[in-house]
N, C-alpha and C positions, 0 to 999 in steps of 0.2 A: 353525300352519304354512300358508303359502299350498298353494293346490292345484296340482297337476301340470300344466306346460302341455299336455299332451296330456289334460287332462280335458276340455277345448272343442273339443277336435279332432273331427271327420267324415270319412270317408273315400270316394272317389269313386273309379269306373275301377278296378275291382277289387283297391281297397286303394293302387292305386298314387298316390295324390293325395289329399291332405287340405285341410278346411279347416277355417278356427278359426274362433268367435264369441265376438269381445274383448268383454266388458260392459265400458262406457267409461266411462258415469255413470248412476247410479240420477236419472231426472227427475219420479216417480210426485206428481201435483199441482200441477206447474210449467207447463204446457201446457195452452191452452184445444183442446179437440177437433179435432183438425187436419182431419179431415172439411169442415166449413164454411168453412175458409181458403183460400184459392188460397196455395200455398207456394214460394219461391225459396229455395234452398241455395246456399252458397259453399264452394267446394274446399276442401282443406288444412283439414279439421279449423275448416272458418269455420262463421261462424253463418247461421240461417234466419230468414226475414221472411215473414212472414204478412200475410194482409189477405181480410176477408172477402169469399166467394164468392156476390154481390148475387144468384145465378141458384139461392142455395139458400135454402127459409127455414128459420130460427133460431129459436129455442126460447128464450123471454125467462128469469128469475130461475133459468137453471141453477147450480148451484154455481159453475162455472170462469166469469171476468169474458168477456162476449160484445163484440168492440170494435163500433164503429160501421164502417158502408162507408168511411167518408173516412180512415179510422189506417190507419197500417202500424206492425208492433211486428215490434222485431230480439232473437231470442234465440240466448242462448250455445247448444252440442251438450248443457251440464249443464243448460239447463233457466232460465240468467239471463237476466232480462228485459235489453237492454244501451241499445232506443231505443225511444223512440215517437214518432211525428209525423201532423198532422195531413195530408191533400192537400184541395187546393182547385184543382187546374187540369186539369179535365176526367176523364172516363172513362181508367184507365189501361189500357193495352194487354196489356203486360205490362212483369214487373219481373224483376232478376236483379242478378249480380254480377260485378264486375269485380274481375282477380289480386289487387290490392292492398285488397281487402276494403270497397270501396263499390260501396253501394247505387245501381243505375242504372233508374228508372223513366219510360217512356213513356208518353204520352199519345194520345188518337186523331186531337187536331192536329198532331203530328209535336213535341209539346216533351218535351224529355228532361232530367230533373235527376240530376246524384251527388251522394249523400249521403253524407257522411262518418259515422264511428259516433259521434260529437259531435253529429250533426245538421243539419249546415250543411252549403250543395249549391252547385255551379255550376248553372247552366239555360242551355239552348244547346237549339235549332232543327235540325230539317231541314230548314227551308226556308219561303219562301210558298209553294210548289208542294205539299209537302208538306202541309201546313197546307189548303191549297184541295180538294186533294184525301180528304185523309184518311186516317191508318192503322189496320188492321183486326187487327194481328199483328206480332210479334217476335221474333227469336231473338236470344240476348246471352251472348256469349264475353268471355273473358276483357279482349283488349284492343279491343272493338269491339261492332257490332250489326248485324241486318241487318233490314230495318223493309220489310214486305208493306202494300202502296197498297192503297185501294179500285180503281183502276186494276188491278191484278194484275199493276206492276211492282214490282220491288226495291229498295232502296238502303241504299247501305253505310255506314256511319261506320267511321272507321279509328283508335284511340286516344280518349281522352275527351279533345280539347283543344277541341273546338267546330268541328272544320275541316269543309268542306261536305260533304255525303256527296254518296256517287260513286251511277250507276245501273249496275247490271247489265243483261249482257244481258237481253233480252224473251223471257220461255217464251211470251209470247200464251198466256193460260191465256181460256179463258170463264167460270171460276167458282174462286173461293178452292181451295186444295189441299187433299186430306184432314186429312194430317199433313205436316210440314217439319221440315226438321232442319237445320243446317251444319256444316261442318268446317273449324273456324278457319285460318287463312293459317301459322301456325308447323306444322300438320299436314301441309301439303300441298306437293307439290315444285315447283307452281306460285309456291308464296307468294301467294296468292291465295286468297280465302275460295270455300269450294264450297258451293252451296245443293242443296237434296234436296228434290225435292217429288214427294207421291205427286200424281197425275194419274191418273183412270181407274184403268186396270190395271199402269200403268206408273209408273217414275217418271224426273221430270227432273230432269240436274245442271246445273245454269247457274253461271256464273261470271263474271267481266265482261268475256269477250269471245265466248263462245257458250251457248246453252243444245242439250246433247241428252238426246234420246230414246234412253233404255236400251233400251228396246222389252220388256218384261218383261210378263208377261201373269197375275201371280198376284197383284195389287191388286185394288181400289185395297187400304191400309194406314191401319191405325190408329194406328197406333206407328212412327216412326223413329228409332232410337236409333245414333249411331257410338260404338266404344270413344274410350276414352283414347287413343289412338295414333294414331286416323283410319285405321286399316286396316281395320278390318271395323265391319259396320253389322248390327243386331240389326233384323227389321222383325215386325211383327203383321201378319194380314191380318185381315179382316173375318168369317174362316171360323175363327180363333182360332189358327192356325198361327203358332207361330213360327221363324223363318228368316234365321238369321244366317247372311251371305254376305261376299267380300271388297268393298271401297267401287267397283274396276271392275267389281264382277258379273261377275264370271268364274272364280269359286271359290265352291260353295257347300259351306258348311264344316257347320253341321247344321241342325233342323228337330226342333220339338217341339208336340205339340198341347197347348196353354194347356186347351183343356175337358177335357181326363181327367183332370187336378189334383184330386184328392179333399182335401174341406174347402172346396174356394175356392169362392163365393159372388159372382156376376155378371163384370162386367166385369174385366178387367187394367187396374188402375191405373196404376201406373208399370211402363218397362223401363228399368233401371238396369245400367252394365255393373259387375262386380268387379272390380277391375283389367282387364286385358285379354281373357282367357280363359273367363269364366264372366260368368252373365247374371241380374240378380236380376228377379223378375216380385212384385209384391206386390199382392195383396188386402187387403179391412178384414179386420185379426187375422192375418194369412199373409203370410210371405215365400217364394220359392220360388226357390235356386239351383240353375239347368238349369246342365250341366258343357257340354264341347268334345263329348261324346259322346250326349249326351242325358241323362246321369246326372242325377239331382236332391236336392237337399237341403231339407226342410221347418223353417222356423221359424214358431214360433206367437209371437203377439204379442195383449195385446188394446187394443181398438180400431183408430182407423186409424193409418196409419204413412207414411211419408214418407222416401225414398231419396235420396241423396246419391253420385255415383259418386266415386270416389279413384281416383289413377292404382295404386294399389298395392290396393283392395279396393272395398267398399260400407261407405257409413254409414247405419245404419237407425236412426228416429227413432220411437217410440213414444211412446202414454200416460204409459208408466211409465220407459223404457228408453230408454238411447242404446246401441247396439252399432254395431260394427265385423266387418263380414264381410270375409274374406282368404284366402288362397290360403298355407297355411304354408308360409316360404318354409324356400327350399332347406336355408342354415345351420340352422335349430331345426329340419326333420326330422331332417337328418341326425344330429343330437347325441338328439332324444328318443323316435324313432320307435321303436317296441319292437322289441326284436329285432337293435339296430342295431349292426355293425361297422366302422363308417365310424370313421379315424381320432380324428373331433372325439370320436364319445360315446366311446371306448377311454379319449383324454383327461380326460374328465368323471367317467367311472367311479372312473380312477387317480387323480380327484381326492378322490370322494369315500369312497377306500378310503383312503386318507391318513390324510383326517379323520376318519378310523377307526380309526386307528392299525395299519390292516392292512396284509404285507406284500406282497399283490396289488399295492398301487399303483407299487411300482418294477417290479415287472412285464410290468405295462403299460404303464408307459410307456416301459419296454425294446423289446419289440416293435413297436412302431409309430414309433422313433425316427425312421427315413430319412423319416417324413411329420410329426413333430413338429410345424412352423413353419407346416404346413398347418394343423394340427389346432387350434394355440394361433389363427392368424387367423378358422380356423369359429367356434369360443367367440365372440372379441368378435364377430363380426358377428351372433352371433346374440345376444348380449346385447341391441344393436342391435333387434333386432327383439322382444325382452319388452317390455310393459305395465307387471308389477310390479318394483318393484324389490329384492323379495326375489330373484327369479328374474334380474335383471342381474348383482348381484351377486357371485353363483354362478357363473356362466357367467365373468364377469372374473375371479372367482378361480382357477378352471380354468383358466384363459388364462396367468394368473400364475404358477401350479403349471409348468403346462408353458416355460414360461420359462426357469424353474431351469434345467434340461435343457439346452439350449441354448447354444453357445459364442456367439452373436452373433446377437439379435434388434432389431430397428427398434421403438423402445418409442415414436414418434410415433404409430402406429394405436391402440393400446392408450390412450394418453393421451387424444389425442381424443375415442376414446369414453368413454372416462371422463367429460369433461368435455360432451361432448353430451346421455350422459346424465344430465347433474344440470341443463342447460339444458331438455332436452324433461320433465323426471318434474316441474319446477318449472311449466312453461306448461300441463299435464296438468291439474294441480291445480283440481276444480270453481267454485272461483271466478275463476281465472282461463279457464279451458273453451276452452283450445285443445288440442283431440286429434290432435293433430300425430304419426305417424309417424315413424319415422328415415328412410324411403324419401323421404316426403315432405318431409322438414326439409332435406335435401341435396339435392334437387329445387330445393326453394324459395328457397334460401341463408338465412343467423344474420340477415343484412340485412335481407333481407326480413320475417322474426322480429321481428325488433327493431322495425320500421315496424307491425306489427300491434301491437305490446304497445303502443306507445305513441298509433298510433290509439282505443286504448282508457281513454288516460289512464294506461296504469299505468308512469309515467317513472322512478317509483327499480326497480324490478324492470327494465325495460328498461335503465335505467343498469347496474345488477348484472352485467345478459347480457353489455351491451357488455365493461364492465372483464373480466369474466372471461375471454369470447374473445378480446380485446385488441383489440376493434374500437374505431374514435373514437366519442366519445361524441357528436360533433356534432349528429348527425341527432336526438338524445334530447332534447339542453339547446334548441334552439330547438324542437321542437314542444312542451316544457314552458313554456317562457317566452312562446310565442305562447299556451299553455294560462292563464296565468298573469296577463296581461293580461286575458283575457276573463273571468278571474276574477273581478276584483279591481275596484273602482271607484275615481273617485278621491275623495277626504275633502277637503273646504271648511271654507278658516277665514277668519273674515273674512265683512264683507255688503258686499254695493254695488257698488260699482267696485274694492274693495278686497281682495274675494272673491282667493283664491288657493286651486288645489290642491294641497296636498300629499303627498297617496297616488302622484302621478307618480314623483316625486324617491325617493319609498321604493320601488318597483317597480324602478324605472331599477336602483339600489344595489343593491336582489337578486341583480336579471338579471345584471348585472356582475361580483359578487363570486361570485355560483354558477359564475359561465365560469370565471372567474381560478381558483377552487378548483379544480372539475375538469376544467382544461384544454379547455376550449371555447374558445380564443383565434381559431380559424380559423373560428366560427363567423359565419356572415353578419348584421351588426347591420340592416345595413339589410331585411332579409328580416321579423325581429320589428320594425323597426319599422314596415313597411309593413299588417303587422296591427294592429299599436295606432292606425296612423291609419285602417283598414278599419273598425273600431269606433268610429271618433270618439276617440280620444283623441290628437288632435292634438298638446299639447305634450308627452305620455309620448315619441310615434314622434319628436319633436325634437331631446329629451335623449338616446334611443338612438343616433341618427345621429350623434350629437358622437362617441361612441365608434368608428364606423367607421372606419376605415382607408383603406379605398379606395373613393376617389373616384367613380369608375366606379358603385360600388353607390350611395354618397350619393345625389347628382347627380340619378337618373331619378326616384325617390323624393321629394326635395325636390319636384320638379318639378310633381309629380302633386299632392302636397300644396298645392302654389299659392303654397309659398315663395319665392318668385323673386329675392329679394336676395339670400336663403341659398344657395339655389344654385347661384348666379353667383360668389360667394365665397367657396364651395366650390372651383366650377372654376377660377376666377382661380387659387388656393392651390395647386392640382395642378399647377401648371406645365404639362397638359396642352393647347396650343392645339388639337386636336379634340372637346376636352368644352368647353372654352369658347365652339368655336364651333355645338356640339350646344345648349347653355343659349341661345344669344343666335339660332338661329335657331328653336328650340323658345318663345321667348317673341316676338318676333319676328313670329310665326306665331296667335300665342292673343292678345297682349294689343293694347289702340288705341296705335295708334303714339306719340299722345302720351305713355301710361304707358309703352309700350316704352324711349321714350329719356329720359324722367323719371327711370325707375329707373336707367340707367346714369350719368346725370348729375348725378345725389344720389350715387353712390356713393363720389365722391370719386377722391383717391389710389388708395385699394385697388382701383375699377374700372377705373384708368387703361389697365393691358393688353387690358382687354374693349374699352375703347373705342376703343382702337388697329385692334385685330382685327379688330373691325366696319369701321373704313373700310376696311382692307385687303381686305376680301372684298365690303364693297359699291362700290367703286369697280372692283374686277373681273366681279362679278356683277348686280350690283342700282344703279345709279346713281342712280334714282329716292328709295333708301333714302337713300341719301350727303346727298345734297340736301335731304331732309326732316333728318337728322338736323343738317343743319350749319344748318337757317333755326333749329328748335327751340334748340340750343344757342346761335342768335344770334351764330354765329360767319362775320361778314361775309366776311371775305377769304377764307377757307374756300371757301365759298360762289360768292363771285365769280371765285377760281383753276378751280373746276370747270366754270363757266360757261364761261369762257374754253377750258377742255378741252374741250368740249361743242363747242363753235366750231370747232375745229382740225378734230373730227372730220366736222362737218356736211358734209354734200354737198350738200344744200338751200338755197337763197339764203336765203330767209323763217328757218327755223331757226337757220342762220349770223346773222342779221342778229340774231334775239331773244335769241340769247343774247350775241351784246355785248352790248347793250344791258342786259339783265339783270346783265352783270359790272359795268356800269357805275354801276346802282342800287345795288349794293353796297358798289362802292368809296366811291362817294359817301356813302353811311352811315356809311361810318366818320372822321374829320377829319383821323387821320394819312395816307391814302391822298387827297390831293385831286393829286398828281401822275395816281396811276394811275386816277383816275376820270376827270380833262381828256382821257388817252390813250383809254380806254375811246370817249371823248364822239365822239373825232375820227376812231376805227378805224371807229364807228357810220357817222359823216357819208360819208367815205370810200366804204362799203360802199354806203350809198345812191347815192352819186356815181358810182359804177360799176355801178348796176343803171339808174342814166338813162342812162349812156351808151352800154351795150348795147343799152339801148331803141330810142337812138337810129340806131344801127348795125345795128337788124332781129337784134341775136344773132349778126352773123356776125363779131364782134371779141368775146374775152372778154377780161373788164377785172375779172369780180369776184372778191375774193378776192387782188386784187395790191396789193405795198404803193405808196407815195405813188411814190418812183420810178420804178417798174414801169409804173404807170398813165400818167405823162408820157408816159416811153419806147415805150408801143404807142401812145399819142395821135402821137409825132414820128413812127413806124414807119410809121403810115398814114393821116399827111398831113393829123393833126385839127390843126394847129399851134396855132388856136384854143381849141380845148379842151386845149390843154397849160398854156396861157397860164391857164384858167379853174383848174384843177387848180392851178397854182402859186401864186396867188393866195389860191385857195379855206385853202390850207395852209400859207401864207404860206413858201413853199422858197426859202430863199435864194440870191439871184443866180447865185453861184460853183458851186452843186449846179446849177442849173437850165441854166449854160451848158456844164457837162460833161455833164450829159445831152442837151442839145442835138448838144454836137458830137459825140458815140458815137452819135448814134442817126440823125442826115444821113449820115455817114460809113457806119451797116450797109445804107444803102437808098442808097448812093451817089448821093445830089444835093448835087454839089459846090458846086454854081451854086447851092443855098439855102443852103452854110454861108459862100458866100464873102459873100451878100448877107449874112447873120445876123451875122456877125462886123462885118460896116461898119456894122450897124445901130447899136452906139456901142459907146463903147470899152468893151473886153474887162473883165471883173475878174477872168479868170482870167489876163489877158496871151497873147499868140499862142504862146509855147513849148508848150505842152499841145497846141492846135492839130499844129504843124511833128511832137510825139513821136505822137502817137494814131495821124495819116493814116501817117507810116513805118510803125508797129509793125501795121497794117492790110492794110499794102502799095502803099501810097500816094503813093512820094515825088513823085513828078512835082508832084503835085496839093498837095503839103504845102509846096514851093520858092517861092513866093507870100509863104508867112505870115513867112517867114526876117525877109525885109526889114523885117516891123515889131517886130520882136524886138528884147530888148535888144539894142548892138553888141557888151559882151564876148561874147558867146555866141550870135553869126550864123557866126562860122568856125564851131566845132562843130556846127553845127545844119546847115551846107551839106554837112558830111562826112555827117552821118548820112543827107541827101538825096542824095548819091552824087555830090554837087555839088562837086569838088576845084579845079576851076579857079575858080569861085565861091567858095569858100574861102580861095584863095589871094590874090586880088583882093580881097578883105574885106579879109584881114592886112594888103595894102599900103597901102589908103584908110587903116589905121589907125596903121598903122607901126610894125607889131608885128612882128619880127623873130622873136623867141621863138617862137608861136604858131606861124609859120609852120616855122620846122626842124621844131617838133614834130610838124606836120601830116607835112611831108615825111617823118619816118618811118614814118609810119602810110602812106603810099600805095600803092596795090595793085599801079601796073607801071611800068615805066621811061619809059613815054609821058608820063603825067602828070607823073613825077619830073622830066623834063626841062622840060616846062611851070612845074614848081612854080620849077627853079633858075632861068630864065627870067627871072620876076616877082621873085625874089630878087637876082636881079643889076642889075635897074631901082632898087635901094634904095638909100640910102645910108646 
């Protein structure tokens, strides 16, 4: 029969507080002397990293293996070896761990690597500054660090993503700190990391936006330690006191003298807090838990030993032992403390008078019926809190017992633990050696669980967790299969050019059929195959991505790969036009232009929307692209329509002029365009032709940019009539164009007296009717009653009407003896005056 759990129990504060000391794993032989090691711990029942301490010397062919200065070795809390690795990048500063259980080691040039517990690291910089200057010291929480200059300034890193680290405020210190400490950003109501430095007698909090002066006069301090919660801070001074206060200094809660410790032997090694309340001090061979009161608890250990704080106790690591120091919680007092009448143990009792077949147990659980549901919730939770599982089991069955009883209890809590405990007694287990807590397991979340087991490699037991909690398996099957990959190599068959791997296509078919079995479908292919090409194994990450689904993930992958066909054919296939046009500006951007539009112009059909897409975005953005890619694909008129574009838009004479001409070379290139190349030749000439005539004109006539009409038309306006003449010539404008522009443009600068001469200069070939309508529709008639007379005759009566000319009108019909004409005039007349004139000339008829 397992032992009583109050046989580990201790009691404190005159009986009123106990504590337990959980033996967690027997390690006797697993562990090189931790004495000589400089040692980093990881929360939640994580493992420790050793690496030897260069300022001590070492004792060669001891029994336990002695590493070299340059290793770090990660072992389980049972004592398993889990990594080893060599360093080669300078003196490390210090080293520690981050929530999710990698290894995070600094350097004194400012380089920082995480290790994962496979062994493989990101490396990521604080800087040239930091690097130029130097780091001397470290402190490393959970999601970050905070890295002490040769300078004796700070800097922060926030997350392991590589992002820059920030400076904090300047303590202006003259000389390194005694001791420092931090209080992570999730502690604090700032959200801001707070740093703790003893100074002198005092100490300063800085933060990154002020450092003060505590003003505190009982330093300097050898030890700063804050609890798990950031509310109170344990400090050593140099006179051996110890002085735990709250983090404002403004509550000092107790004080114990480290030298009257009987047994302990030099120095205090580590301050460790136990959960929240109580403070472990350890010596080589001694642990020593001082309470809230001053109370103390002695454990002996032999050799030296190594402290781990938990938010719910201490883990102490020994030669031979892993223990867990804790604070018995509330539940398992109340059920096994001697003497107890608390509901839960009344419960326990009438459980185990039951299984006794005694009649006490309806009894008892008569009496304490009105607290029953109380009593059945204290059992599980203290289930919850046992190691063994002979002792869980018991406590759920209690719980069960009490049930019966019961018209209507919520059997969810109950389940649960059921089910957490066969998850936490299974991760327990020394070859697995995570000594995970219930406090700490629900602290931590099953997820976060699951992410340790399987940083560990162990994916069918992490699978297990999942399916049992009903979590997705996702997060398992791809760091299995990125496991799995690295595994595995590929096998060649075949020599020469003919060589083929085969081990890809078998991997790919694993990875695939293991998602399809155990529902990994939403798993990310492009994520495992970014790893298989992280290793080199190029066409594995090729065939994985065929399986992708979404594009989106394909795409940047390819890209990186240096696929470029593929993944332009990728994004073509998405019908997404912002991934196609992320592919086309993303290569675009990387490759020589010539490959740039090589590749899309091999691509065929299937490129065609790429290649569409491209002009549409470089013709709004990039012209210069447009251009190149239409000489490359040898597509003249292309070419030569943009030029002409380019033209429209110029404002620059020189500009305007080169790029007609450039549309012209191209038209000319091609044999079906010889219309539009002659046009190009003559716009060209033109343009010239009115940059001499501006010349001529000192600039104060603009001519350029106007078409051939246009050009006449301000040559008649202002009096070049010469150079109109030259213009018409030059562009051979025929007669009929050239004498309508003549006569609109004497007629807008009213010199009558040069169209009357221009018109006698010989005979018309538009006829004088254009003449007689223009100068009317001008306002002209006076001046337009001239041209009537050399007009045709049927159509001088009409043309005298429209000059206002009615008695001239009427005088026409009669020279011609047109009767007709004339009535019809006569109804058109505006007053009886003229009407009489008209019947007049009508009555002279016969």
């Amino acid at each position: 029969m397992d032992e009583h759990p109050t046989t580990s129990w201790q009691a404190m504060q005159d009986g009123n507080v106990f504590y337990r000391r959980q033996h967690l794993y027997n390690i006797s032989g697993k562990l090189p002397d931790l004495s000589d090691f400089i040692i980093a711990g990881c929360r939640y029942g994580g493992p420790i990293a050793i690496m030897r301490d260069t300022s001590k010397i070492v004792t060669l062919n001891r029994a336990a293996p002695a590493l070299s200065k340059s290793q770090v070795q990660v072992y389980s809390p049972a004592g398993e070896a889990l990594l080893l690795f060599s360093w080669d990048q300078g003196k490390i500063v210090r080293f520690g761990w981050a929530l999710d259980e990698r290894l995070i080691l600094l350097n004194e040039e400012g380089v920082y690597r995480i290790y994962d517990l496979q062994g493989e690291y990101q490396q990521h910089s604080l800087g040239a500054e930091a690097a130029e200057v130097g780091i001397i010291d470290a402190r490393i929480h959970d999601n970050g660090l905070v890295a002490l200059t040769s300078a004796l300034t700070l800097l922060e890193v926030k997350n392991w993503e590589g992002g820059r680290p920030l400076t904090l405020a300047n303590p202006s210190l003259s000389e390194p700190p005694h001791a420092w400490a931090i209080i992570p950003p999730d502690l604090n109501i700032s959200r801001h990391v707070e740093v703790l430095l003893s100074v002198e007698s005092t100490i300063f909090t800085v933060d990154n936006l002020e450092s003060i002066d505590q003003r505190l006069s009982r330093g300097p301090f050898t030890h700063i330690s804050p609890s798990p919660n950031g509310k109170s801070l344990a400090l050593l001074t140099f006179t051996g006191t110890l002085w735990v206060v709250s983090t404002d200094f403004q509550r000092s809660m107790a004080e114990f003298e480290t030298n009257n410790v009987v047994g302990a032997e030099g120095f205090v090694k580590q301050i460790e807090w136990c959960g929240n309340d109580a403070i472990l001090l350890t010596w080589d061979g001694l642990a020593v838990l001082v309470g809230p009161f001053g109370d103390t608890l002695q454990y002996f250990y032999t050799g030296s030993l190594f402290a781990v704080t938990e938010t719910d106790g201490v883990r102490v690591m020994g030669p031979e032992v892993c223990d867990l120091l804790q604070k018995v919680p509330a539940s398992t007092l109340s059920i096994f403390r001697p003497g107890s009448t608390s509901p839960s143990a009344i419960l326990y009792d009438a459980w185990e008078s039951f299984n006794n077949r005694s009649p006490k147990a309806d009894e008892s659980i008569r009496s304490i019926k009105p607290e029953l549901a109380k009593a059945v919730d204290e059992c599980i939770e203290a289930a919850g809190q046992e190691w063994e599982p002979y002792w869980q089991r018991r406590l759920l069955n209690a719980a069960k017992f009490g049930r019966g009883y019961l018209d209507f209890h919520n059997p969810v809590d109950f389940v649960n633990m059921g089910q957490t405990l066969k998850v936490l007694n299974a991760v327990r287990f020394y070859e697995i050696g995570i000594p995970l807590t219930y406090s700490q397991y629900n602290y931590t979340s099953p997820s976060h669980l699951i992410t340790r087991l399987t940083s560990r490699n162990l994916h069918l037991l992490a699978l297990r967790v999942s399916s049992f909690l009903n979590l997705r398996p996702d997060v398992v099957l791809k760091h299995w299969a990125c496991a799995k990959i690295a595994r595995t190599r590929p096998s060649a068959t075949g020599t020469g050019k003919d060589v083929e791997l085969t081990g890809d296509d078998e991997v790919c078919k694993m990875i695939v059929e293991k998602f399809e079995q155990l529902g990994g479908t939403d798993v990310s292919y492009a994520d495992i195959a970014k790893r298989a090409w992280e290793i080199g194994r190029i066409s594995l990450a090729t065939k994985l991505l065929d399986h992708e689904t979404k594009a989106s993930d394909q795409v940047p992958l390819l890209l990186t790969m240096k696929e470029d066909r593929l993944a332009l054919n990728k994004a073509v296939d998405s019908g997404d036009t912002d991934m196609v046009y992320y592919v086309l500006l993303h290569l675009h951007k990387r490759l020589p232009l010539g490959s740039f539009f090589r590749l899309i112009e091999d691509g065929g059909d299937n490129l065609a929307p790429a290649r569409r897409l491209l002009e549409v975005y470089a013709r709004e953005q990039d012209r210069e692209m447009l251009r190149d890619f239409y000489y490359s694909d040898d597509r003249r008129v292309e070419s030569a329509v943009l030029s002409l574009d380019e033209a429209s838009r110029a404002t620059d004479q020189t500009a305007k002029l080169t790029s007609v001409k450039t549309a012209q070379k191209f038209f000319s290139e091609d044999k079906d365009r010889n219309f539009e190349a002659k046009m190009m030749d003559e716009n060209a000439r033109l343009l010239t032709l009115q940059q001499q005539l501006e010349k001529e004109t000192d600039g104060k006539i603009s001519f350029f940019g106007l078409s051939v009409n246009d050009t006449i038309r301000q040559c008649l306006v202002n009096s070049l009539s010469k150079r109109a003449d030259k213009v018409k010539t030059e562009f051979r404008v025929p007669d009929k164009r050239f004498w309508y522009l003549k006569l609109h443009s004497l007629t807008e600068v009213r010199d009558f007296e040069g169209l009357d001469a221009f018109s006698k200069s010989k005979r018309s070939p538009i006829g004088y009717e254009p003449f007689v309508r223009h100068l009317v529709e001008k306002g002209h008639a006076k001046e337009a009653i001239p041209y009537v007379s050399r007009c045709d005759s049927p159509k001088k009566a009409d043309l005298y009407v429209e000059c206002g000319e009615w008695r001239l009108a009427g005088k026409e019909c009669k020279d011609r003896g047109d009767k007709a004409k004339l009535e019809e005039i006569r109804k058109k007349c505006p007053n009886s005056m003229i009407l009489r004139e008209l019947d007049q000339i009508a009555s002279t008829m016969k």
